[in-house]
py3Dmol code that shows the C-alpha trace and the ligand (Angstrom):
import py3Dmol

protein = """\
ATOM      1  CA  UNK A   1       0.000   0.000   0.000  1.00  0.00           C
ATOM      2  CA  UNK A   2       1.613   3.261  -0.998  1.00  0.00           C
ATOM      3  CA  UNK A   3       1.740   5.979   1.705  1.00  0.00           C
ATOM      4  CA  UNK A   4       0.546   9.213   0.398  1.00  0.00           C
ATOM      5  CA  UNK A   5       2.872  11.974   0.722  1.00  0.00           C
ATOM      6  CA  UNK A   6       2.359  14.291   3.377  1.00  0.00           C
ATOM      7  CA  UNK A   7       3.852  17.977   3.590  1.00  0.00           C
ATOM      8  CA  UNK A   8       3.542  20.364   7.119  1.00  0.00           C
ATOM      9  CA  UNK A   9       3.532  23.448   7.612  1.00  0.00           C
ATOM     10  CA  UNK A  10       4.579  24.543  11.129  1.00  0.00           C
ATOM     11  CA  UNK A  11       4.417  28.356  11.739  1.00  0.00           C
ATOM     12  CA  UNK A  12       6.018  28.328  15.171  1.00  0.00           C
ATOM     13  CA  UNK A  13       5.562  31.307  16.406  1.00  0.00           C
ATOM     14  CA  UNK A  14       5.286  33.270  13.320  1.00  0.00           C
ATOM     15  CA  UNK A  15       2.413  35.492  11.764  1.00  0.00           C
ATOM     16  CA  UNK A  16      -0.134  38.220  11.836  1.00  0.00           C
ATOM     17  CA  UNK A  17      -3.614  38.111   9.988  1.00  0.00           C
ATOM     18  CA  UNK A  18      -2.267  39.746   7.814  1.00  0.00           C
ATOM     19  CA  UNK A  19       0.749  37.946   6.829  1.00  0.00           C
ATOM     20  CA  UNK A  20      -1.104  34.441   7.420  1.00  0.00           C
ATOM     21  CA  UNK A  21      -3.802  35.373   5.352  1.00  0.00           C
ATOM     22  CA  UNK A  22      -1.386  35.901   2.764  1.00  0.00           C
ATOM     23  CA  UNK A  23       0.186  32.687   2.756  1.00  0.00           C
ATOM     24  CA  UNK A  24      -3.275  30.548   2.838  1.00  0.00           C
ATOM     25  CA  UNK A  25      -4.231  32.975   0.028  1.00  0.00           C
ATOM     26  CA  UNK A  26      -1.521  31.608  -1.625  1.00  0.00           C
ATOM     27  CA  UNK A  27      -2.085  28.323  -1.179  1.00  0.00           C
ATOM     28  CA  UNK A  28      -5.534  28.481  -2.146  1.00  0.00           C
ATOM     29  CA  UNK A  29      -4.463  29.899  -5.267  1.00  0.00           C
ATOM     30  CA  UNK A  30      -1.889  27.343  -6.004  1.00  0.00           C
ATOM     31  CA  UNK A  31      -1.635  24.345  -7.812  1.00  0.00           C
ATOM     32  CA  UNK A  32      -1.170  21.982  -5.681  1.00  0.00           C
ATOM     33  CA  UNK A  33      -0.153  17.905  -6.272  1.00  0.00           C
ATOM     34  CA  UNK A  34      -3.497  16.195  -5.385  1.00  0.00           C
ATOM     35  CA  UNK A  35      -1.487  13.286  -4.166  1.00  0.00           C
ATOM     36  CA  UNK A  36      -0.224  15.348  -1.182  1.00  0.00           C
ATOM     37  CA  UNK A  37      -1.717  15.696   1.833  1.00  0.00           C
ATOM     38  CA  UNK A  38      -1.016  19.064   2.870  1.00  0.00           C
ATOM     39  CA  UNK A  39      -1.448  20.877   6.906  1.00  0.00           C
ATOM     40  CA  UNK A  40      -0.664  23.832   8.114  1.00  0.00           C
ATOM     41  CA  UNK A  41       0.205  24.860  11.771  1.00  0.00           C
ATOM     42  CA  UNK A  42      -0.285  28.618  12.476  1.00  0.00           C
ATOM     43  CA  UNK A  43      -0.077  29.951  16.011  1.00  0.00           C
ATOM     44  CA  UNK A  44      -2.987  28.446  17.909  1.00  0.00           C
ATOM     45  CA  UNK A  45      -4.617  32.176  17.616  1.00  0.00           C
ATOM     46  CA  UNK A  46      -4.818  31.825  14.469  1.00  0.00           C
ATOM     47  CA  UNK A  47      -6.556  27.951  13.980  1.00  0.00           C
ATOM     48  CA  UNK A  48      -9.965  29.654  13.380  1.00  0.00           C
ATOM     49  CA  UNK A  49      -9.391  32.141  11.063  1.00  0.00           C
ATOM     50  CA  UNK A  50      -6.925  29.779   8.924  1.00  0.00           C
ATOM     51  CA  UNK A  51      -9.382  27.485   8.799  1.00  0.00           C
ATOM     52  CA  UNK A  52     -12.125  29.221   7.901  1.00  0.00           C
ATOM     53  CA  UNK A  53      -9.972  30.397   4.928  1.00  0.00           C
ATOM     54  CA  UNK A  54      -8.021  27.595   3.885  1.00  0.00           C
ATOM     55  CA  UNK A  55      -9.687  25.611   0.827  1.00  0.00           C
ATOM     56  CA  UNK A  56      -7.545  23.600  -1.801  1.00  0.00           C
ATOM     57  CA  UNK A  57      -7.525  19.987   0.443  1.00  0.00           C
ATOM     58  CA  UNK A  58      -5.447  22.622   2.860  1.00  0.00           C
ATOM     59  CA  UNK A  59      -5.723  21.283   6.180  1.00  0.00           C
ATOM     60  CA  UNK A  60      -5.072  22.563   9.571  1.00  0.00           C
ATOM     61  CA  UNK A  61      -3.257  21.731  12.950  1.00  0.00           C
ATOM     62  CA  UNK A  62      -2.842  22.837  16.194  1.00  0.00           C
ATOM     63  CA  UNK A  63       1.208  23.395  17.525  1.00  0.00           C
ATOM     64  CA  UNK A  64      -0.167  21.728  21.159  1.00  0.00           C
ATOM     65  CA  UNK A  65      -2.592  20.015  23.008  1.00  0.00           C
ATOM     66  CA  UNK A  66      -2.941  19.603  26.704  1.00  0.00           C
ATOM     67  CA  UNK A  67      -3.712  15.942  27.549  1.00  0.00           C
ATOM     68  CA  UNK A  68      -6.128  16.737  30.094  1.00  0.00           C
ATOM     69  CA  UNK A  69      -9.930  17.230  29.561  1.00  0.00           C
ATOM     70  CA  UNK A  70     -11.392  20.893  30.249  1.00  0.00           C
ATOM     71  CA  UNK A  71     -10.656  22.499  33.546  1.00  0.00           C
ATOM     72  CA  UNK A  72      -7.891  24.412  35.524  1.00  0.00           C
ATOM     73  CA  UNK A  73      -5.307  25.095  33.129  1.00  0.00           C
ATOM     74  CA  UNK A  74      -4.242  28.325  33.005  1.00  0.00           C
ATOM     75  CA  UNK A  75      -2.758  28.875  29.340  1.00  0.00           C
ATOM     76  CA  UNK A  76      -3.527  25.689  27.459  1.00  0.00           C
ATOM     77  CA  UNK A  77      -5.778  24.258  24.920  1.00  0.00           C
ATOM     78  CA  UNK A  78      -7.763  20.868  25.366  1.00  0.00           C
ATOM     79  CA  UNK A  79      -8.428  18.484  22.430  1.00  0.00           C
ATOM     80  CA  UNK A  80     -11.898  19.080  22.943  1.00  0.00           C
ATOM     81  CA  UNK A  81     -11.552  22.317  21.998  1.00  0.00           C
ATOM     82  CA  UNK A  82      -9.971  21.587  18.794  1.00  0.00           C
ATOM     83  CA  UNK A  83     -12.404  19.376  18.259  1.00  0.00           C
ATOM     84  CA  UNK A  84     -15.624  21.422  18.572  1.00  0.00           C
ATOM     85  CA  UNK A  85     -13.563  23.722  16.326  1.00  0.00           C
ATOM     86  CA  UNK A  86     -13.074  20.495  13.586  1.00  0.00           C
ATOM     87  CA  UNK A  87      -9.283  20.853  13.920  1.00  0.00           C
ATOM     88  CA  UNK A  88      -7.950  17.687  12.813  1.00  0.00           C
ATOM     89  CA  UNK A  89      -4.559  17.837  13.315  1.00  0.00           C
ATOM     90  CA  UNK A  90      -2.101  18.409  16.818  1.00  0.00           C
ATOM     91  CA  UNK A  91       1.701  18.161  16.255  1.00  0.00           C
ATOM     92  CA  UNK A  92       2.999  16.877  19.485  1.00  0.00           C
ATOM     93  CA  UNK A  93       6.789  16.280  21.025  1.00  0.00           C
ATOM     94  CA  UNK A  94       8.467  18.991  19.070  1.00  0.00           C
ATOM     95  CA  UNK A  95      12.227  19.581  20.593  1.00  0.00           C
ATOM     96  CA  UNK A  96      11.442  23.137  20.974  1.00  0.00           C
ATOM     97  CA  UNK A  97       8.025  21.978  23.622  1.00  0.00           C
ATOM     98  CA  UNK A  98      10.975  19.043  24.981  1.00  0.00           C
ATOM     99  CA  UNK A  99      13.747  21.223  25.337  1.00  0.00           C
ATOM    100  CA  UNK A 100      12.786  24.684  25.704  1.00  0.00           C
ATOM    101  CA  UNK A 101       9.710  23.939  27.555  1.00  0.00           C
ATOM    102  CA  UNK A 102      11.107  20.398  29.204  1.00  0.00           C
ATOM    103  CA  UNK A 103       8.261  18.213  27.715  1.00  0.00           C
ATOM    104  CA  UNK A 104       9.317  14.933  28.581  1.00  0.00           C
ATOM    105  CA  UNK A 105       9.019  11.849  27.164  1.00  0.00           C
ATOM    106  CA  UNK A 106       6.138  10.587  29.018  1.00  0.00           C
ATOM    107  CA  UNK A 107       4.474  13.348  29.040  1.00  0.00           C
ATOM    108  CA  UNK A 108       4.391  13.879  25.336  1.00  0.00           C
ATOM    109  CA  UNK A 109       2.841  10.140  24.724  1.00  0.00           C
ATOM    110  CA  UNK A 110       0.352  10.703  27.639  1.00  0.00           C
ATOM    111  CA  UNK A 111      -0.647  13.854  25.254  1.00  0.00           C
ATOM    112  CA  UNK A 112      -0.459  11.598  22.225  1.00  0.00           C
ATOM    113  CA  UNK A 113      -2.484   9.175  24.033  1.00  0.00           C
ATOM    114  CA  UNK A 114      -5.212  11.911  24.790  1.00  0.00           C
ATOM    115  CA  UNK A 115      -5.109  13.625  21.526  1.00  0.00           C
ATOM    116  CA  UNK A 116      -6.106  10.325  19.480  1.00  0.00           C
ATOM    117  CA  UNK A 117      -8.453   9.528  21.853  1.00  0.00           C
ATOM    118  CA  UNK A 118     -10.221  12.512  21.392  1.00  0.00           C
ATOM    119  CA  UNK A 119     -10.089  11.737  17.972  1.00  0.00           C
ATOM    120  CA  UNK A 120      -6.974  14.234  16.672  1.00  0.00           C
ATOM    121  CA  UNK A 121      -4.088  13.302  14.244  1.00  0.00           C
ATOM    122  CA  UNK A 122      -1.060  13.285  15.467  1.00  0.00           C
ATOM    123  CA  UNK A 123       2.089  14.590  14.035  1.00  0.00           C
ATOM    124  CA  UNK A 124       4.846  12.996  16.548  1.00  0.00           C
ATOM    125  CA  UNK A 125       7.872  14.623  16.614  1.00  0.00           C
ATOM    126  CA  UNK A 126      11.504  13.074  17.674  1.00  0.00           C
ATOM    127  CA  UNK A 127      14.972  13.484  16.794  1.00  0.00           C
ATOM    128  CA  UNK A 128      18.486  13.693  18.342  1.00  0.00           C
ATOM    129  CA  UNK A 129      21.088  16.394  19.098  1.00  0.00           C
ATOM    130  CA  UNK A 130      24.364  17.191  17.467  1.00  0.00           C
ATOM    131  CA  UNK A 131      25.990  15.427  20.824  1.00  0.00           C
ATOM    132  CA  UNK A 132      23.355  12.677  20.371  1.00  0.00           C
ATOM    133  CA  UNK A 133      24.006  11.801  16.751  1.00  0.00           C
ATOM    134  CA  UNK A 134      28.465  12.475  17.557  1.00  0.00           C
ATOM    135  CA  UNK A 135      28.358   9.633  20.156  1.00  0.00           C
ATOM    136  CA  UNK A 136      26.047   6.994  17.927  1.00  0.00           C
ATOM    137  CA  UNK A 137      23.064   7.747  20.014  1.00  0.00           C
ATOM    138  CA  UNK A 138      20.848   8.003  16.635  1.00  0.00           C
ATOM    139  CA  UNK A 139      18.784   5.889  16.667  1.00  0.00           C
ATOM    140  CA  UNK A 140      18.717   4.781  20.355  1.00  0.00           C
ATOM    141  CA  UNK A 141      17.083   8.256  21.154  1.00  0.00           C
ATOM    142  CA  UNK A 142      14.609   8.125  18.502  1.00  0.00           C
ATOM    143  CA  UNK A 143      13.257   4.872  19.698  1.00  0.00           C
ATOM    144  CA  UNK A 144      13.385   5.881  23.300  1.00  0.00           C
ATOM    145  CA  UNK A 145      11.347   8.680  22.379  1.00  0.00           C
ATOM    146  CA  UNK A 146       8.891   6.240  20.391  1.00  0.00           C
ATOM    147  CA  UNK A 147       8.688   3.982  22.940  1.00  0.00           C
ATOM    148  CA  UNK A 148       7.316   6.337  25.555  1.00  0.00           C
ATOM    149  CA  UNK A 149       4.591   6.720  22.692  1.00  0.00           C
ATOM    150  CA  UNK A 150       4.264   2.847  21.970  1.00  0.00           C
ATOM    151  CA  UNK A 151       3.878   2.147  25.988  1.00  0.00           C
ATOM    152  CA  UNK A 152       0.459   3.632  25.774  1.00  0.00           C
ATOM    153  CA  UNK A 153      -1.020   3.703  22.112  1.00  0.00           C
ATOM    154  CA  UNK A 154      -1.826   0.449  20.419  1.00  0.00           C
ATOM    155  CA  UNK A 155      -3.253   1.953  16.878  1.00  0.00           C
ATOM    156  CA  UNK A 156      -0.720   4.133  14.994  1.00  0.00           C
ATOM    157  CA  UNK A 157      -3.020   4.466  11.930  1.00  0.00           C
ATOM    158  CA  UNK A 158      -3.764   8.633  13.170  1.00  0.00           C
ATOM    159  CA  UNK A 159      -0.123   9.199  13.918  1.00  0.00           C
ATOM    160  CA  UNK A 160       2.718  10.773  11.410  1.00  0.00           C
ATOM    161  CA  UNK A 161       6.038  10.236  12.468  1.00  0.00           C
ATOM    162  CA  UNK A 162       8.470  13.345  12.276  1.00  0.00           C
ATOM    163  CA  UNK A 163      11.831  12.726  12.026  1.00  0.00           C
ATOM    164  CA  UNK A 164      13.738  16.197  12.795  1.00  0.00           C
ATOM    165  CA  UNK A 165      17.568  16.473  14.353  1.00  0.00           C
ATOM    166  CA  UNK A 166      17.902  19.115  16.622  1.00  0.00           C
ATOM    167  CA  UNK A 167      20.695  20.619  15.193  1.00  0.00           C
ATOM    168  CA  UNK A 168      18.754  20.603  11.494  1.00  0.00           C
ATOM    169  CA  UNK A 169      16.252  22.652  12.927  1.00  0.00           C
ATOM    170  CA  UNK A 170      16.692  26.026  11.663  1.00  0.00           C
ATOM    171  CA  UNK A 171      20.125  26.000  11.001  1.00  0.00           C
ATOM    172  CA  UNK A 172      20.386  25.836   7.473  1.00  0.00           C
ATOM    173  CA  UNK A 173      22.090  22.827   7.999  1.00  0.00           C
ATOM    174  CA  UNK A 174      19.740  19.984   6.141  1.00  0.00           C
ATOM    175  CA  UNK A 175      20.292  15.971   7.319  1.00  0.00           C
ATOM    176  CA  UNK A 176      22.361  14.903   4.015  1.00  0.00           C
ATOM    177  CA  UNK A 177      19.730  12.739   1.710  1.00  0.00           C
ATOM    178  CA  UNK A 178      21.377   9.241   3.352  1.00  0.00           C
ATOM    179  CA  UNK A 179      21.549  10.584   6.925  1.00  0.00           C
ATOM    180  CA  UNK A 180      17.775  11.222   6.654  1.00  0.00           C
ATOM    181  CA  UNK A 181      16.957   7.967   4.622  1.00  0.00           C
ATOM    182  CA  UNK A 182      19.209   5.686   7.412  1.00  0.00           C
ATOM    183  CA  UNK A 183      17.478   7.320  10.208  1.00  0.00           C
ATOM    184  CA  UNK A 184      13.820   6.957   8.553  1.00  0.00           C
ATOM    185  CA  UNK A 185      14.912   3.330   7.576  1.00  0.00           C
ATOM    186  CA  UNK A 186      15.675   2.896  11.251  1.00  0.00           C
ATOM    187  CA  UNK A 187      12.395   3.957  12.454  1.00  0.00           C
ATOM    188  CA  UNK A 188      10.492   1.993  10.177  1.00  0.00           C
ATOM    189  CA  UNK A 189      12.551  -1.038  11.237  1.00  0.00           C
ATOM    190  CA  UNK A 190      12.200  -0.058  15.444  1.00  0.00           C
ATOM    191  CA  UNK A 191       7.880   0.145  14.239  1.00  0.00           C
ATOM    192  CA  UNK A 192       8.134  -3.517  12.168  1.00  0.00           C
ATOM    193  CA  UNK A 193       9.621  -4.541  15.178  1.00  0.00           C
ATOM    194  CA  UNK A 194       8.125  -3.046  18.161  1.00  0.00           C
ATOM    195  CA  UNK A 195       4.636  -2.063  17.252  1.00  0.00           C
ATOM    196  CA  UNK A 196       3.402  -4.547  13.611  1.00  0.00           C
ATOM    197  CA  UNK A 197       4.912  -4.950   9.888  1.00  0.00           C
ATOM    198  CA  UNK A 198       1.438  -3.267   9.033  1.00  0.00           C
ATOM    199  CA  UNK A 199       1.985   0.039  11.534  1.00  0.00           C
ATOM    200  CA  UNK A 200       5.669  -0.085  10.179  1.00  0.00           C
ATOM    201  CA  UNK A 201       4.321  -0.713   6.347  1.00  0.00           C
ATOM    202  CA  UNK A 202       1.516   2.511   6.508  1.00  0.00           C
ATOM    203  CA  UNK A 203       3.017   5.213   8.920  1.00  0.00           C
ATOM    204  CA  UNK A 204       4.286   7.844   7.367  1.00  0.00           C
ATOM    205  CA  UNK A 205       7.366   9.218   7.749  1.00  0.00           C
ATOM    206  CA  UNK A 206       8.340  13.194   7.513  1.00  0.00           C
ATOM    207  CA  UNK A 207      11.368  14.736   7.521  1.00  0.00           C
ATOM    208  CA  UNK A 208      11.854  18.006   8.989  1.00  0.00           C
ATOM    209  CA  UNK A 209      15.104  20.506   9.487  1.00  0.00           C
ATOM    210  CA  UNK A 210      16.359  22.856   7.355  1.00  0.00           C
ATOM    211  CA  UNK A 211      14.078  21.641   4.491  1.00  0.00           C
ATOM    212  CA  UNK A 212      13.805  24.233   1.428  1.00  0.00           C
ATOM    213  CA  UNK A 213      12.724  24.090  -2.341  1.00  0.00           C
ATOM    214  CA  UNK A 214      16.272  23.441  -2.850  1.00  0.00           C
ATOM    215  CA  UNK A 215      16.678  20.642  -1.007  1.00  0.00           C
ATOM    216  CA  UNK A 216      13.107  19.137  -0.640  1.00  0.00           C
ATOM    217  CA  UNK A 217      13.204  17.106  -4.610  1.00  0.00           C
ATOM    218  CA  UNK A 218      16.389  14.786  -3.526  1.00  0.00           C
ATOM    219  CA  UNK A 219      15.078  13.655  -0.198  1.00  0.00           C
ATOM    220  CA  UNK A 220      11.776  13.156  -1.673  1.00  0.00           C
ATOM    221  CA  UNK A 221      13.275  10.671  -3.809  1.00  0.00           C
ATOM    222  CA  UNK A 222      14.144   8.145  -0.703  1.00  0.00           C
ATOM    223  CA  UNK A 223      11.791   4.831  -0.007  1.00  0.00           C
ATOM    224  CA  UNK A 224      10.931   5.826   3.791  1.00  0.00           C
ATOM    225  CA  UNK A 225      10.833   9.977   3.140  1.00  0.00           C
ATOM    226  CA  UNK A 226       7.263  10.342   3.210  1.00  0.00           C
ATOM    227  CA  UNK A 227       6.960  14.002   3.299  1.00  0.00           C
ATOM    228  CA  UNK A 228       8.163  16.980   5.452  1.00  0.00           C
ATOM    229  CA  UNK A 229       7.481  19.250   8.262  1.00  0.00           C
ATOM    230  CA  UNK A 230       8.710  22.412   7.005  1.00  0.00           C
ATOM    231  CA  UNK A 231       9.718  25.502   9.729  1.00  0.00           C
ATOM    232  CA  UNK A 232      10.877  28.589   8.154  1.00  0.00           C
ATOM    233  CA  UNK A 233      10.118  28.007   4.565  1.00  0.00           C
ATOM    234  CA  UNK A 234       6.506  27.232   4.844  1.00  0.00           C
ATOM    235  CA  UNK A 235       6.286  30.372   6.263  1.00  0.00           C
ATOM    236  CA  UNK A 236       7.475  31.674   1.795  1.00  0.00           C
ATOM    237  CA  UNK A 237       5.463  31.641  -1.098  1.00  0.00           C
ATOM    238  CA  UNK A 238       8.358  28.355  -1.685  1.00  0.00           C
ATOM    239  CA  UNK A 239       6.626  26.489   0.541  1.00  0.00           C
ATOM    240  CA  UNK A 240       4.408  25.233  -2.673  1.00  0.00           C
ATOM    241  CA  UNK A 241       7.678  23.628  -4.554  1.00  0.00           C
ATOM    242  CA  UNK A 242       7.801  21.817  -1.340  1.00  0.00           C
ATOM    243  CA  UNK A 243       4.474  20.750  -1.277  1.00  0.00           C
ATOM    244  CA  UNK A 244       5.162  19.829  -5.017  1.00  0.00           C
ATOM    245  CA  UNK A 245       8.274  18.020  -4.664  1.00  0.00           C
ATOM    246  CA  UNK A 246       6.886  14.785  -5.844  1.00  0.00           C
ATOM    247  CA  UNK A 247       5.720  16.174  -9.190  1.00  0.00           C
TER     248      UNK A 247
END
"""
ligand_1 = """\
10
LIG
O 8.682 21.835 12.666
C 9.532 22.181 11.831
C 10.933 22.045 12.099
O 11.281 22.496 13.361
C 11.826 22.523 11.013
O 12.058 23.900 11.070
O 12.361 24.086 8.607
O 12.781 26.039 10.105
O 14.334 24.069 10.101
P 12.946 24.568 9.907
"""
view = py3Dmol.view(width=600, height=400)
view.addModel(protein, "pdb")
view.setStyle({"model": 0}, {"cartoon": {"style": "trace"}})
view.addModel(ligand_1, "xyz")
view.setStyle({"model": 1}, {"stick": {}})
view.zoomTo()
view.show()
């Protein structure tokens, strides 16, 4: 079964009306590879009103999700709140929430957990530091990070993996084509063998760091790349060859 590419847009903290209304204008107006499943991320003040204006199979998703239901929680956003609002998507377990913010671990698959529960998509985050990848630690930190995820999720089927090292993200410096097809091989193997040959055979697998319209054609060409989640460039009218890199 062939995995249908799948290109994200995460705003980070990024945006005004004005600017975001430009780039879903843009979209809208573009033409876009109907093969690819396309989401955007904007600032989680923006979900409604990029939603109500994105068309084009142009989907959107939240950067964050609390895990618990509707109560005392000064500051965050509950997945029933994105549902009522028919947000689909939640990216979870970004490095910037686990280091900046100190998301563990646990705590990022006990918001997975909640999030699919609730009915979300998931767009799961993990990757490894420069110091990580310099001592070997690759792939042992990717699957840690999985793991906490796999310890309390059984069905994978509303999860996208994303595959971003640390010191890709925003640096300019992009995974080389093999790094990024070794580690996404890895991943699919660690899925195969932890969680089924089916979850291992359909979850997609996104690579995201550094990824431009320059760079986004070659790595598209690799068996287990199976799309991006794009930072700064989605935030360019570029961000369509990206989408497009398949064509
Ligand atoms: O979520 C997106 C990643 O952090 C990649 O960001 O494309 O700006 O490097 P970047």
């Amino acid at each position: 079964m062939a995995r249908t590419f799948f290109v994200g847009g995460n705003f980070k903290a990024n945006g005004s009306l004005k600017s975001i209304e430009t780039i879903v204008s843009n979209l809208n107006a573009a033409k876009l590879d109907p093969n690819t499943e396309v989401v955007i991320a904007p600032p989680s003040i923006f979900l409604l009103s990029t939603a109500a204006s994105a068309s084009n199979g142009v989907k959107v998703s939240a950067q964050n999700v609390f895990d618990k239901p509707d109560g005392a929680w000064t500051g965050e956003l509950t997945t029933k709140m994105l549902i009522d609002h028919n947000i689909e998507w939640v990216i979870l377990g970004h490095s910037e929430r686990r280091t900046i913010f100190k998301e563990s671990s646990e705590f990022i698959a006990e918001k997975t957990k909640a999030a699919l529960d609730a009915g979300l998509k998931v767009i799961l985050c993990i990757g490894e530091t420069l110091q990580e990848r310099e001592a070997g630690q690759t792939l042992n930190v990717c699957c840690e990070q999985l793991k906490a995820v796999a310890d309390k999720i059984n069905d994978w089927s509303n999860v996208v993996i994303a595959y971003e090292p640390v010191w890709a993200i925003g640096t300019g410096k992009v995974a080389t084509t093999e790094q990024a097809q070794e580690a996404h091989k890895g991943i699919r193997d660690w899925l195969a063998s932890t969680v089924s040959s089916q979850a291992a055979e359909a979850t997609r697998i996104l690579y995201g760091g550094s990824v431009t319209e320059k760079n986004c054609k070659e790595l598209a060409t690799q068996p287990d790349i199976d799309g991006f989640l794009v930072g700064g460039a989605s935030l360019k009218p570029a961000f369509v060859d990206i989408i497009n890199s398949k064509l």
